[in-house]
Backbone as JSON, one array per atom type, in Angstrom:
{
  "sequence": "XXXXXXXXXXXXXXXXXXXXXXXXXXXXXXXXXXXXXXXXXXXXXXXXXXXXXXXXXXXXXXXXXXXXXXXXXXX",
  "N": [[0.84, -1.19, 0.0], [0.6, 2.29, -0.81], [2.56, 5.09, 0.53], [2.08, 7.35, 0.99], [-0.52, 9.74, 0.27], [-3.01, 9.28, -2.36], [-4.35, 9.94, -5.09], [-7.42, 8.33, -7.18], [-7.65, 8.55, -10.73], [-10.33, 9.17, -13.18], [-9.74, 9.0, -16.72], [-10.68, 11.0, -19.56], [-13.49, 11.12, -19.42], [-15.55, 11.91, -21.0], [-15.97, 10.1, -22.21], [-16.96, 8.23, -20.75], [-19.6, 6.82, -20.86], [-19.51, 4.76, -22.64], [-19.17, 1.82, -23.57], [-17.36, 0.1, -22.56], [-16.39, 1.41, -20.76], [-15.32, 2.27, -17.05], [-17.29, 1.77, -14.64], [-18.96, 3.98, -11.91], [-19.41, 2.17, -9.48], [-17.05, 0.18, -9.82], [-14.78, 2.3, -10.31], [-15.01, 2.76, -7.41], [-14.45, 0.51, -5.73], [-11.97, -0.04, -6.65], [-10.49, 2.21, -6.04], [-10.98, 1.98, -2.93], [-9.82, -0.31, -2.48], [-6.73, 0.59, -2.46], [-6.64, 1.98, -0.63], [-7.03, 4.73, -1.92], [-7.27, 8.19, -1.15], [-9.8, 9.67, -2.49], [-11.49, 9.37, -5.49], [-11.69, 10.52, -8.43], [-13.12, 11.3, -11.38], [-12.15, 12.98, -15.0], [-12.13, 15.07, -17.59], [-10.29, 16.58, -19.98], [-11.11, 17.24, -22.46], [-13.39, 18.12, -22.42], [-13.0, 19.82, -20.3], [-13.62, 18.8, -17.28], [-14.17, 18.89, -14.38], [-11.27, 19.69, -14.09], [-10.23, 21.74, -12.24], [-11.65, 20.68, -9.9], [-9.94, 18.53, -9.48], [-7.56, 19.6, -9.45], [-7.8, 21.26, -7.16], [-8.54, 18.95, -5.0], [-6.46, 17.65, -4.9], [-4.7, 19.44, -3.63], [-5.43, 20.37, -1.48], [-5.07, 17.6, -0.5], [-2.36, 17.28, -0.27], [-2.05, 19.41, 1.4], [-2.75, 18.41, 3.7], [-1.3, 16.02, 4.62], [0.82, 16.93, 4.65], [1.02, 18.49, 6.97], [0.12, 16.5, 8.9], [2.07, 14.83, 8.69], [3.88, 16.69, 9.47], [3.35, 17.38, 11.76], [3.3, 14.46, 12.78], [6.56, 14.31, 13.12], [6.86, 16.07, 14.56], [6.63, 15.17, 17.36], [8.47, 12.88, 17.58]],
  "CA": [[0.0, 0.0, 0.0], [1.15, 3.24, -0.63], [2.88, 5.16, 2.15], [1.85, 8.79, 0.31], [-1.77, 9.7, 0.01], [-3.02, 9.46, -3.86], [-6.39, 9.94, -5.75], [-7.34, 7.84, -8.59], [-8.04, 9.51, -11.33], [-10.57, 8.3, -14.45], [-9.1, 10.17, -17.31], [-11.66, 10.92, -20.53], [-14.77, 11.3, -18.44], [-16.32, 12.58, -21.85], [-16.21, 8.74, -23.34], [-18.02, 7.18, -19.9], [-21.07, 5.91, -21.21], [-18.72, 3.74, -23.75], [-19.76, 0.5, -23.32], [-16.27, -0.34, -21.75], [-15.71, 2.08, -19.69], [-15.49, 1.93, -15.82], [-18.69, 2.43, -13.91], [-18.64, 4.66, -10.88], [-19.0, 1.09, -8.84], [-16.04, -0.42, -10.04], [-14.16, 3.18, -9.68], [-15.02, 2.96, -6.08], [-14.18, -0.56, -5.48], [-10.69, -0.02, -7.05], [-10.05, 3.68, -4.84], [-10.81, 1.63, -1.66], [-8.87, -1.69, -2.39], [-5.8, 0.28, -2.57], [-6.73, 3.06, -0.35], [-6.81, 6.15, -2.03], [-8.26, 8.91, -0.8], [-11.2, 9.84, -3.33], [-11.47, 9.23, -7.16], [-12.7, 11.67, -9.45], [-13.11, 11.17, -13.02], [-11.99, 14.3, -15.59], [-11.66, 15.22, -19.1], [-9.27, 17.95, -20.75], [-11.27, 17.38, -23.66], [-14.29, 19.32, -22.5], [-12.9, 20.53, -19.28], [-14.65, 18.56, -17.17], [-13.49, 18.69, -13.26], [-10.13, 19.53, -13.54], [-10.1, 22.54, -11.09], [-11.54, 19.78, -9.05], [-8.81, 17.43, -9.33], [-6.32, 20.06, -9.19], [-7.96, 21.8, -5.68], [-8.53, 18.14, -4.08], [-4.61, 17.38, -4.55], [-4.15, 20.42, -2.73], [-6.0, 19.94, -0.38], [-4.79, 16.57, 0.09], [-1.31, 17.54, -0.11], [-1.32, 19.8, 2.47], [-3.26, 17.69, 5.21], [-0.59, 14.91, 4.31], [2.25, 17.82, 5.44], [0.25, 18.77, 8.11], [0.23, 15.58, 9.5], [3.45, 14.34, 8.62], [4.72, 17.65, 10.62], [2.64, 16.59, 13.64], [4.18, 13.46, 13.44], [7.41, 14.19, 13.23], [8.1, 17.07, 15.74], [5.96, 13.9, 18.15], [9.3, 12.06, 17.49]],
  "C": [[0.88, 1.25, 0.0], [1.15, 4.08, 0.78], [2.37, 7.14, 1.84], [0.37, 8.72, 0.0], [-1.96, 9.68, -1.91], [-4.26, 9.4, -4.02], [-5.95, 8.96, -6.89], [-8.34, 8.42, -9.34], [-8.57, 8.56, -12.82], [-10.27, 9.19, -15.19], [-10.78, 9.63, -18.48], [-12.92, 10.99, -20.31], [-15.87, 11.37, -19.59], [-16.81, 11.23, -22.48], [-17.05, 7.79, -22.28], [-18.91, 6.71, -19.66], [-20.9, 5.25, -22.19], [-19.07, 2.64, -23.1], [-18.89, -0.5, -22.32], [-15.89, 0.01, -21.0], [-16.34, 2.18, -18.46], [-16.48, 2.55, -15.24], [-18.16, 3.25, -13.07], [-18.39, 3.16, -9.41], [-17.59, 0.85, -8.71], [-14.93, 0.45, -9.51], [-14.02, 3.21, -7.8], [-14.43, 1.81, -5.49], [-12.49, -0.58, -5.5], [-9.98, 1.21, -5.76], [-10.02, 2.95, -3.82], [-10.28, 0.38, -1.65], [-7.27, -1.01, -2.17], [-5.64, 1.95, -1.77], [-6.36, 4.51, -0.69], [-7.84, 7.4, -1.37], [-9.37, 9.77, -1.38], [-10.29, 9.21, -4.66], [-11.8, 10.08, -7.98], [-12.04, 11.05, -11.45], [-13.07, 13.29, -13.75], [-11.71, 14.26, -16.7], [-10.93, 16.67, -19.52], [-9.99, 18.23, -21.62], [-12.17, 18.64, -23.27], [-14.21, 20.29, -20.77], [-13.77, 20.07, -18.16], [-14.26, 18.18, -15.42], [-12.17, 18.62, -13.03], [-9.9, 20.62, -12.64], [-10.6, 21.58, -9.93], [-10.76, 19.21, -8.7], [-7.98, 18.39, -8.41], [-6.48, 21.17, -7.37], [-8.25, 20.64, -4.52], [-6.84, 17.93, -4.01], [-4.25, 18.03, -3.96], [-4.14, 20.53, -2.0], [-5.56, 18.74, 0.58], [-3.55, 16.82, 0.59], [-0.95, 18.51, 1.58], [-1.75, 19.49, 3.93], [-2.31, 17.03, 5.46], [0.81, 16.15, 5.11], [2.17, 18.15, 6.41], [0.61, 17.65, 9.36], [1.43, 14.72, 9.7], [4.52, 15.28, 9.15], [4.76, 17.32, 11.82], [3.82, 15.33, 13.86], [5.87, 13.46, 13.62], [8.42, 14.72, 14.4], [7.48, 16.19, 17.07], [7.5, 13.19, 18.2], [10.83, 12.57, 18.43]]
}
């Protein structure tokens, strides 16, 4: 398991009613088998939640420093 927080990310969001492509189930199933901390699906093509993406990483990022401060000055 990763020792760094990570999202998983569905890329193409615009093609997800393709016959092949990953439900929101499956997305969720996969995010919590390998604990990430959310999923979001996004497309470049039509712009489609990437200020999302790019303000949850931020978010994540700096809880993850936050906490990895805590723990360290703890040591």
């Amino acid at each position: 398991m990763p020792s760094k927080p990570f999202i998983l990310v569905g890329l193409k969001s615009d093609l997800r009613f393709e016959k092949d492509s990953v439900c929101e189930h499956e997305a969720k199933t996969v995010a919590d088998k390998f604990n990430a901390q959310t999923h979001i699906y996004c497309s470049s093509l039509i712009n489609n939640n990437i200020n999302l993406l790019l303000s949850t990483t931020i978010q994540i990022q700096q809880n993850w420093q936050m906490l990895h401060a805590e723990n360290t000055d703890q040591k």
